[in-house]
N, C-alpha and C positions, 0 to 999 in steps of 0.2 A: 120212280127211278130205282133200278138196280141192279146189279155188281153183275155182268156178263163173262167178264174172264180180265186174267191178269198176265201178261208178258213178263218174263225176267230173263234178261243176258250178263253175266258176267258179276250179279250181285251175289257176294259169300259164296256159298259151296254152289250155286246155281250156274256153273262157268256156262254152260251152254243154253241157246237160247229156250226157255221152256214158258207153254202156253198153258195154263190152267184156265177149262171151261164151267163154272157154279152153275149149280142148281135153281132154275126160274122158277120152276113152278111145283108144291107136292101136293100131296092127298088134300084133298077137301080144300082146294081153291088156295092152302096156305102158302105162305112164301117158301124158297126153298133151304133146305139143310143138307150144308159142304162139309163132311168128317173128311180132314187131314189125320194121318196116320203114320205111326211108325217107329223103328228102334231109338234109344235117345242115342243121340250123336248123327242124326242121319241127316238132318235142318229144315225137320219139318217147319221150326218154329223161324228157318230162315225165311217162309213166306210170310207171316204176321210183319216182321221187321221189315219187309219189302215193301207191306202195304202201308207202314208206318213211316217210311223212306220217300217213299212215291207223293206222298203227302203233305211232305214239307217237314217232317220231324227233324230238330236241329239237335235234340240233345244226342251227344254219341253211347253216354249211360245209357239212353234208352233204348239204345242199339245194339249196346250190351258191345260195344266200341272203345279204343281209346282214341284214334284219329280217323279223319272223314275216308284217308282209304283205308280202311279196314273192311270200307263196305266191298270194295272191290275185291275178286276172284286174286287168292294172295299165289296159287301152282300148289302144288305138291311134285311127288320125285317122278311123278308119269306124265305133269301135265303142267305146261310152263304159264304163269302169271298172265292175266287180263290187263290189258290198259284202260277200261272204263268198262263202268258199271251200268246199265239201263235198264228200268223199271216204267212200265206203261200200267194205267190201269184205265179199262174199257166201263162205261156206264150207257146204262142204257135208260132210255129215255121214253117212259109209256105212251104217256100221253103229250109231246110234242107240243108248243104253242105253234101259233103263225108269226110268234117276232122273226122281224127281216133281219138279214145282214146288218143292214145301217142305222140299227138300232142302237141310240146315244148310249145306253148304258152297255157295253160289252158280255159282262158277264152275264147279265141276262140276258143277250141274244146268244151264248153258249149254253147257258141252260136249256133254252127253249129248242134245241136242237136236238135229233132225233139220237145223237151220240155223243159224248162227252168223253174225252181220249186226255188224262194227263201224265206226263211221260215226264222222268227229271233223268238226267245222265251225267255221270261223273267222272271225269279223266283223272287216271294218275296224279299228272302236273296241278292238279287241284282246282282246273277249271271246271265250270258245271251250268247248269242250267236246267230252266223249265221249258216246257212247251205245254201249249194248249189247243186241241186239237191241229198240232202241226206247229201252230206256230209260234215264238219266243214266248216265254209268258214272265211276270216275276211273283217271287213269294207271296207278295202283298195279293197280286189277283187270285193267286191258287189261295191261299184262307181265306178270302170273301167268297170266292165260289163257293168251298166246302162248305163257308157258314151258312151262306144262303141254300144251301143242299143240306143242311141237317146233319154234315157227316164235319166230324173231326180228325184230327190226325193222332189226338190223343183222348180221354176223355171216354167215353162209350161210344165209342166205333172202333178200336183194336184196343182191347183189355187183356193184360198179360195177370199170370199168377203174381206177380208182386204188384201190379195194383190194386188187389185187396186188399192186405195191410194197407197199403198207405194211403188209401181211399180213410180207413177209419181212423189212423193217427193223425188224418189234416186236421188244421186249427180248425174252429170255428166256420173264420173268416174262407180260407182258401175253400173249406166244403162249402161254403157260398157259393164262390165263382166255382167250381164246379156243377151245381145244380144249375148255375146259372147257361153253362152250356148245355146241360141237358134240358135246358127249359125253352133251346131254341132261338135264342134269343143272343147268341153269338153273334151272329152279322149284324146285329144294332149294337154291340159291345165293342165291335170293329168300329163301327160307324161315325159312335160317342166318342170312343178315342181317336181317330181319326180327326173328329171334329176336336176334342182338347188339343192336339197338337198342334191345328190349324190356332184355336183361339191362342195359344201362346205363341206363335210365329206371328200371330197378327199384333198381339199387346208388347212383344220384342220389337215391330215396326212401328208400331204406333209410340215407342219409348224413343227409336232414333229419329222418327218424322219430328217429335215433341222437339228433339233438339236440335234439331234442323231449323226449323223452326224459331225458337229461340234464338239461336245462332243468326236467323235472317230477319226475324222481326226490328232490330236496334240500326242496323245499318240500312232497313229499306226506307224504315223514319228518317233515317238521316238524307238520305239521297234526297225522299220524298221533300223535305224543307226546301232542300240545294233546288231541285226540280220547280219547286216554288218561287223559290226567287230566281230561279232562271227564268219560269215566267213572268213573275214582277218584273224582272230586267229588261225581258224581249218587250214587254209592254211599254217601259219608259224610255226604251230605245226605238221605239216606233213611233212614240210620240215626238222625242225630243228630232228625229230624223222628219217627222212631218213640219215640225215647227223651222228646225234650220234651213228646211226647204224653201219657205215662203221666207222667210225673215233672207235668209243670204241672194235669194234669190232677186229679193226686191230689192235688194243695198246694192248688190252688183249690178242689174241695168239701171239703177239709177247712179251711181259710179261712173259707168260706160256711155252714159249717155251724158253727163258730164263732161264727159275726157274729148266726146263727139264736137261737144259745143265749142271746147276750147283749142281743137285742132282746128275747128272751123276760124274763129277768133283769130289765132296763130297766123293762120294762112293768111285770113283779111292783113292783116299787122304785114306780115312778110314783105305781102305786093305793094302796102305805101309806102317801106321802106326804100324797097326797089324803085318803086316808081320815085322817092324824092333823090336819091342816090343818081340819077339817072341825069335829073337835073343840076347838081349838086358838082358832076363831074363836067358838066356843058359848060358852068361857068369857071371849073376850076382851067378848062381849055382856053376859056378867054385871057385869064390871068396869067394862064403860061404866055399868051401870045404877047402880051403888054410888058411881061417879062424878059424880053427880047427887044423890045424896047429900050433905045438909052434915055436916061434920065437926067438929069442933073443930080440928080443923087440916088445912090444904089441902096441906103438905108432900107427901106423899105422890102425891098426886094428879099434882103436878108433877115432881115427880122419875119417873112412870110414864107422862110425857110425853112427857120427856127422853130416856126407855130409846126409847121407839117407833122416832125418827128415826133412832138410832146401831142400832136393830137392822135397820131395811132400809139403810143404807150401809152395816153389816157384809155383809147377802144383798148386793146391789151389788157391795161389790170379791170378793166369793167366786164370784159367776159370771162377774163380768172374770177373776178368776183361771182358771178355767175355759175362757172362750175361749184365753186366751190358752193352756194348757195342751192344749189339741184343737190350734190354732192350730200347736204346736211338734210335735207329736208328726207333725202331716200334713208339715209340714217336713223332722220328723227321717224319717220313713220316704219321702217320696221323695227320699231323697238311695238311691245307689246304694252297694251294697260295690265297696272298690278294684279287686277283681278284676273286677267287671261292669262299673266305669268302663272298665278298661285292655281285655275284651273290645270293649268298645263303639267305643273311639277304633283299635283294630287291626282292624274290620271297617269305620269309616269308611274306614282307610288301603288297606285292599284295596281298596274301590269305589272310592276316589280313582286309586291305580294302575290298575284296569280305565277307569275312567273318561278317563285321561291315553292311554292306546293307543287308547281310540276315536277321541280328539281329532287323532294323529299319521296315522289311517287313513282319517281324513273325507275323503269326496270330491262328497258330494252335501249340498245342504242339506236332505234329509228328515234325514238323516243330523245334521248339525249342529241342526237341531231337537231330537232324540230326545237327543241329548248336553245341550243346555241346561235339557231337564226332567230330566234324572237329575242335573246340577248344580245346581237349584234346591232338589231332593227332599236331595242331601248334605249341602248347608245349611243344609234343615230341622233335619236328624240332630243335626251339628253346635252350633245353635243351643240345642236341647232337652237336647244332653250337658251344654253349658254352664249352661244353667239349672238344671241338677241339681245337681250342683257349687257354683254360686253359694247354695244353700239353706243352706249351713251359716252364712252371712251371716247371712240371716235367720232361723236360732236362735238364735244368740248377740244379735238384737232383742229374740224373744221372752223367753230367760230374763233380761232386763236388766228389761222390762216387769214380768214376773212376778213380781222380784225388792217393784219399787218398790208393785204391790197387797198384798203379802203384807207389806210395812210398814204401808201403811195398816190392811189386817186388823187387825193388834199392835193399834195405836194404837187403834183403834174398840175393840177387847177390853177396853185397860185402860180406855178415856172408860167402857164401860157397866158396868166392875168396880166404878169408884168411884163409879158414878151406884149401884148396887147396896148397895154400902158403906152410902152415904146413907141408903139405905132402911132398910136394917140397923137403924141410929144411932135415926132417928127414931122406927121401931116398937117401939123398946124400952119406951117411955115407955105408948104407947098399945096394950099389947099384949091386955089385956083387951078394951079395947072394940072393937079393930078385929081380935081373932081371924080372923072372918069370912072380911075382907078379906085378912087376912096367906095366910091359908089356900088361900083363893082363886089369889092371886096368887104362893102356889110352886106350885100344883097349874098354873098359867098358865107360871109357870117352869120345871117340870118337863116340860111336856108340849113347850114351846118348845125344849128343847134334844133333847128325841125329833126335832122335827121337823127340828130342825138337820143332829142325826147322820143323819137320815134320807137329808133333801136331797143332806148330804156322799156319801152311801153311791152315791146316785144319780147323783150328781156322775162319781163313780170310774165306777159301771158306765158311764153316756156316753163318758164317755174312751175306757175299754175297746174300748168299743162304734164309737168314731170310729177307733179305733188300727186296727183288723178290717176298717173298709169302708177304708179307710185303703190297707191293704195290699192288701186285694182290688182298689180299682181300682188300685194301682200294679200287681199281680201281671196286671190285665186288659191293662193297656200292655206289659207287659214281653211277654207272650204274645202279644198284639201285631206288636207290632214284630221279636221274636225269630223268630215263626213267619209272619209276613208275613199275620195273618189280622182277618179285617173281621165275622166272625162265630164266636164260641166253640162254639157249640150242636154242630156236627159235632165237636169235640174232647174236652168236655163224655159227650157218648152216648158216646163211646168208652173214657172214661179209666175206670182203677178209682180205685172210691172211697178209698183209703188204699192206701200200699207194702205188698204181701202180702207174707206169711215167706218170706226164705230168696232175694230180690231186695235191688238197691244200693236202702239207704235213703236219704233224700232228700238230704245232703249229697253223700253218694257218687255218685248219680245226677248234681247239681252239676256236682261237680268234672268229670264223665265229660262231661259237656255241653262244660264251659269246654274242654275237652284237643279232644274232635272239634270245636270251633269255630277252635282255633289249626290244628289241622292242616287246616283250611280255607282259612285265611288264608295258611297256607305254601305253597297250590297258586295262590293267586290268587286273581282273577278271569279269568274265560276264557271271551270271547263265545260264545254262541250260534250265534252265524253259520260259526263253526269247521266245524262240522258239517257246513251244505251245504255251505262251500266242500271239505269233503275228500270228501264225495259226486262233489263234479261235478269235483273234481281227479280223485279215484279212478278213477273212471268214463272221465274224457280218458284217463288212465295208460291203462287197460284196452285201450280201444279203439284206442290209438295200439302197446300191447305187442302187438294180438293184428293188426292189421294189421306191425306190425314182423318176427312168426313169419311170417305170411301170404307177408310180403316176403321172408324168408332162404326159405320155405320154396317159394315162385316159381324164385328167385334159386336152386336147385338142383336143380329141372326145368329150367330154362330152359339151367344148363349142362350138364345130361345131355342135353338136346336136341343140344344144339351139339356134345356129343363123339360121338352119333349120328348126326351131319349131317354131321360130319367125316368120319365112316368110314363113313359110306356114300358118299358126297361121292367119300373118296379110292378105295374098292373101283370103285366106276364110273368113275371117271376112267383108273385102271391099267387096267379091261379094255378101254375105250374106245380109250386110249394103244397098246396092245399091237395089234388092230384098224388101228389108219388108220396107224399104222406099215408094216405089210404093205400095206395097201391102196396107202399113197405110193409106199413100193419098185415094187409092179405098175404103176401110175399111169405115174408116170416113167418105167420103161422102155419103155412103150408112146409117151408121147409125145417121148421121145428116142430111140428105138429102141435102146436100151439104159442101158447107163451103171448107177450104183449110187444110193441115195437112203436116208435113215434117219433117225428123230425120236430124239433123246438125251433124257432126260429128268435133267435137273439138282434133286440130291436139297438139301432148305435144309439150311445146317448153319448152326453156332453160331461166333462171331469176336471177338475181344477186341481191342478198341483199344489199341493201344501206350500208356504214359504218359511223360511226359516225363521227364527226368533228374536223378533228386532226388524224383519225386513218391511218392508212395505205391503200390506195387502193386494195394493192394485196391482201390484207387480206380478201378482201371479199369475202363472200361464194357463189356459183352458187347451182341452184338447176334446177330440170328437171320437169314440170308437167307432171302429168298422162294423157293419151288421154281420152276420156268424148263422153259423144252423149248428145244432147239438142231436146228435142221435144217443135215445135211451131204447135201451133193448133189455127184454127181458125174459130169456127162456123159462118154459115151464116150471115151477115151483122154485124159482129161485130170486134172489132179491139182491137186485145189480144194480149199484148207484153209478158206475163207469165201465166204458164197453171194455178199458184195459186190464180190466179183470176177468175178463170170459177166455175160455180157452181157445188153442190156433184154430181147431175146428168150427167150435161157435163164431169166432171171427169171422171167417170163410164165410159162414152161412150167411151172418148177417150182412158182409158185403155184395154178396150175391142175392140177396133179398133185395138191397137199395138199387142194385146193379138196374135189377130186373124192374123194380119199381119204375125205375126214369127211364127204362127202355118202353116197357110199356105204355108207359103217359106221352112222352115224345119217342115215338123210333127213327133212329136215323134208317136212310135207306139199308144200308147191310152191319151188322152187327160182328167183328173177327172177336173168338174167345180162345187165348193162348195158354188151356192147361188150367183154364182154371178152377178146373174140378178137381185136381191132381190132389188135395188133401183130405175129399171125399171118403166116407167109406159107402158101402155097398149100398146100405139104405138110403142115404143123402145123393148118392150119384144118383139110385133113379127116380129121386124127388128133381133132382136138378136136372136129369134128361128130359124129365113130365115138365119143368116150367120153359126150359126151351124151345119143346116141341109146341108151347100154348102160345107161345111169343110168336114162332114163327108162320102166327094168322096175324102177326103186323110188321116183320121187317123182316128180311133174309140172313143167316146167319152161315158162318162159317166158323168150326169148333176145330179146333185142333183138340186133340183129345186122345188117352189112352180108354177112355171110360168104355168098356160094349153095351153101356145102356143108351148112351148116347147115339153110338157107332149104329143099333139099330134103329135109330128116327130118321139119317140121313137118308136123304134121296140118293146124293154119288159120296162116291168114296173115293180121298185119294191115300195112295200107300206113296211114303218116300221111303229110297232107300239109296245108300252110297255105299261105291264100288271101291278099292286102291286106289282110285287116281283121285279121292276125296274129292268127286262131283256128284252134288244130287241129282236123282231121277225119279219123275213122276209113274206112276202105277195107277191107274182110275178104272172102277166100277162103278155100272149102274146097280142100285138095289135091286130095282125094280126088276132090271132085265134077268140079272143073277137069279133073282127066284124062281120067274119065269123060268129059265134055260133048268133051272135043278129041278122044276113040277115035270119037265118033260123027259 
């Protein structure tokens, strides 16, 4: 690769656009040599700075600038200001690889191409930009290119006259990292740093994952327990819902088939009563008719008038007795046993606790809606325990009621005893002639107290019969409520019909219910919502754990990278070192005509800070120095302990000794030299023409230069010179042709 020409529009005195074409190829196969030429003040050395520009150079010192448009064309009084500055630099490319277009790495499918075009441009307004053969490029890919190309923006690829001095007054350390880019090995110094940046963006991730982390581990625990007993719970609720299935299941047709028997019963009862009622009224027809009958005396008649009204208020308070007995019994059985109270009020107390952690959790009002109907529904609960409760009040009504009919009963008993009596009394007299009648009216009495006992029989079975639907709809609430259900029928098909042998019979069963209900109550209540939230915690966890490995395990290529960047890094740098060592010693004695020269290389070691007196030893701090180069130079017959004792010229030399050393050991593809002969005198300029000219059988060079020892190595020559309207203009000769045209 090598420097084919350079474009400049509108950079410093260059306002118009101007093409400079370098010399490919000179005498004896060597690279070729570009002398710029010309009066000072004319800018010649505004082309070094353009190539410095082009290149990515940021410092505006180095630009010999104090702000970025300075590089722009500023007018003069003939020729009015540029709005933007553009600098193109053409590279050409020998030997060409076959990388394609679609080659993952970019910058090496740009190197591999037969031209290499980088162009930066700068607007007034202060916008700017790179391109790369055409198109956008940034900073960062223009220095990996250059570095993987050999060529710097600063460093030894455009050397002005004050980088001599200050090549020799760097520390140590910084003439390190300078050899270190002469040693080639700049795009793995990219590379390495590149990579530290990354490893510290990764150990700054891997610090906030850490606490992420932290942050999610205590709460995923805790869900994870909640999760836990949420499956404990679904489990004991699956049980306890399998057990009240069979258990309620079996009580309830056995219940219903109960109630079956005694509706049956009931009905049987009904039609004897009917049926003696039937007869009962046949003879009370007879007795009306006999009653229409005159007698010898009407006694009788009246006192069987008497009986009538005291036997329906007897039927009267014996069916108030009755209600009032159905009345107590539905009382007595929906009161609850204490133990179904005290379940009942310890699963209110659980939903009230689930219920109270909704209320501390609320943050939306969907949320506070959902809470107000499950406080309305507790209240229901609440409400209905209590009116269960309260029914023992109203037993102890009823048996007070019942008490006061079953006096009246008495009372009626004895009125129709002694209405009876009476009868007694007076029949004795007329027992002959009213046989009949007497007759009649026990067979009337006899059959009245069948129908009595009847009635009573019937009585009882209704009771029975009310106590059965009784318990059935209590047992239908209790299933209900207990099992959360709005239709039996699915319960019903599933249960058996009665506890089979050799299963907990139905108290057992009970008791097994009551015990998995408490230990329900001892887990809580425990939202729902538990669930997703540890889904979507788990899942954060996951995905913040499996980026965190991601990150350590970055985080240990990243520093295997760096300890292979290191030692490749230092293996090149030592062979580089050892190289332009030799090279300076040859160098220097060629342009001192003797003398001795050497690069030390200063190994970092390890230093521990003193501590004060009294302090702690341990306390003290270690530190590590940076590794360093030292150059000893020594011209002929003289004895130089520091090169800041050698005069401006010796300096000179011996920078241009080092120069030439690391050009030679590494050449970038083109070499710019801005003047740096300028402190020269006659003899050293044509020692320093002679090593140019030897250099350039390994890299191309372009010398800005006053020197004519120089001026006659080059192949072309360019003359600048500026007109009044303070724009430069290029002037170019061939040597070659020039001599040609003057032999003839």
């Amino acid at each position: 690769m090598y420097l084919q020409r350079l474009e400049i529009q509108g950079f410093k005195s260059f306002a118009n656009k101007t093409t400079i074409l370098f010399s490919e190829q000179g005498e004896g196969g060597r690279r070729g040599l570009t002398s710029i030429v010309g009066p000072n003040g004319s800018g010649k050395s505004n082309i070094a700075d353009a190539m410095r520009w082009v290149m990515g150079e940021q410092s505006l010192k180095q630009l010999r600038g104090k702000k970025s448009e300075d590089v722009i064309f500023s007018g003069s009084d003939k020729r009015s200001k540029m709005g933007m500055a553009e600098v193109s630099l053409f590279l050409k490319n020998e030997h060409p690889s076959s990388a394609s277009a679609g080659s993952e790495d970019s910058i090496e499918t740009i190197l591999s191409s037969p031209e290499v075009v980088i162009t930066r441009r700068l607007f007034r307004d202060g916008t700017s930009e790179y391109l790369l053969n055409g198109n956008r490029a940034r900073l960062a890919d223009i220095n990996l290119l250059l570095a993987k190309a050999n060529i710097g923006e600063r460093g030894f690829t455009v050397i002005g006259q004050g980088m001599i001095d200050q090549f020799l007054f760097l520390s140590p350390e910084e003439r390190k990292e300078a050899i270190d880019e002469a040693a080639g090995i700049r795009h793995l110094q990219i590379k390495k740093n590149e990579a530290e940046r990354k490893l510290e963006a990764t150990r700054e991730n891997l610090r906030e994952a850490e606490i992420l982390l932290a942050e999610l581990e205590p709460r995923l625990r805790s869900l994870s327990r909640q999760v836990k007993r949420l499956s404990e719970r679904e489990a004991l609720e699956g049980e306890l819902k399998a057990l009240q299935s069979k258990h309620y299941g079996s009580l309830y047709r056995s219940i219903h088939h109960e109630a079956q028997g005694l509706k049956r019963s009931a009905s049987q009862a009904e039609k004897a009563v009917a049926d003696k009622e039937v007869d009962l009224r046949a003879i009370q027809t007879k007795l009306n008719t006999l009653e229409k009958t005159e007698t010898s005396s009407s006694s009788l008649l009246d006192f069987q008038k008497e009986l009538e009204p005291l036997h329906a208020e007897r039927q009267r308070l014996r069916d108030r007795a009755f209600e009032i007995r159905v009345a107590a019994e539905r009382t007595k059985n929906a009161q609850l046993p204490m133990a179904a109270v005290i379940a009942g009020i310890e699963s209110i107390q659980a939903d009230e606790q689930g219920l109270l952690s909704k209320i501390k959790n609320a943050t939306t009002l969907e949320e506070l809606e959902s809470i107000k109907a499950a406080a309305t529904a507790l209240d229901a609960r609440i409400a209905e325990l209590l009116g269960t409760i309260r029914g023992e009040t109203r037993n102890k009504e009823n048996e007070k009621n019942l008490a006061e009919v079953e006096r009246g009963i008495n009372e009626v008993n004895a009125k129709i005893n002694t209405v009876q009596e009476k009868i007694t009394a007076a029949g004795k007299g007329e027992r002959e002639q009213k046989s009949a009648f007497f007759a009649l009216q026990r067979e009337y009495q006899n059959l009245l107290e069948i129908v009595t006992r009847l009635r009573s029989d019937l009585g009882e079975r209704r009771i029975a019969l009310a106590k059965t639907e009784q318990r059935l709809e209590d047992l239908e609430s209790e299933i209900k409520a207990e099992m959360q259900l709005s239709d039996l029928a699915p319960l019903l098909e599933g249960a058996a019909a009665e506890v089979t042998p050799g299963t907990e019979s139905s108290e057992e069963a009970y008791r097994h219910i009551q015990r998995l209900k408490q230990q329900l109550a001892a887990i809580g209540g425990i939202d729902t919502e538990v669930v997703r939230e540890h889904t979507e915690t788990a899942s954060r966890y996951e995905t913040l754990k499996t980026q965190y490995d991601d990150l350590i395990s970055a985080e240990g290529k990243l520093l295997e990278l760096g300890k292979e960047l290191d030692e490749t890094i230092g293996r090149a740098f030592h062979e580089a070192f050892k190289k332009i060592s030799v090279e300076f010693e040859k160098f220097f004695r060629v342009l001192f005509n003797g003398g001795n020269a050497k690069l030390i290389y200063i190994e970092p070691e390890t230093k521990t800070l003193e501590v004060a007196e009294g302090e702690d030893p341990e306390n003290a701090k270690t530190f590590t120095t940076k590794p360093g180069v030292e150059i000893v130079a020594q011209p002929p017959g003289k004895r130089v302990k520091s090169i800041n004792v050698l005069s401006g010229g010796e300096r000179a030399l011996t920078a241009i000794a080092l120069i030439s050393a690391i050009i030679a050991v590494n050449p970038s593809p083109f070499v710019v030299l801005d003047e740096v002969d300028a402190a020269l005198d006659e003899a050293n300029s044509v020692r320093f023409a002679d090593i140019v000219f030897e250099l350039t059988g390994k890299t191309q060079f372009i010398v800005v230069t006053h020197n004519r020892y120089t001026m006659e190595r080059a192949g072309m020559i360019y003359g600048v010179t500026m007109g009044d309207d303070a724009v430069s203009k290029i002037l170019s000769i061939k040597l070659e042709e020039a001599v040609v045209r003057s032999t003839k």
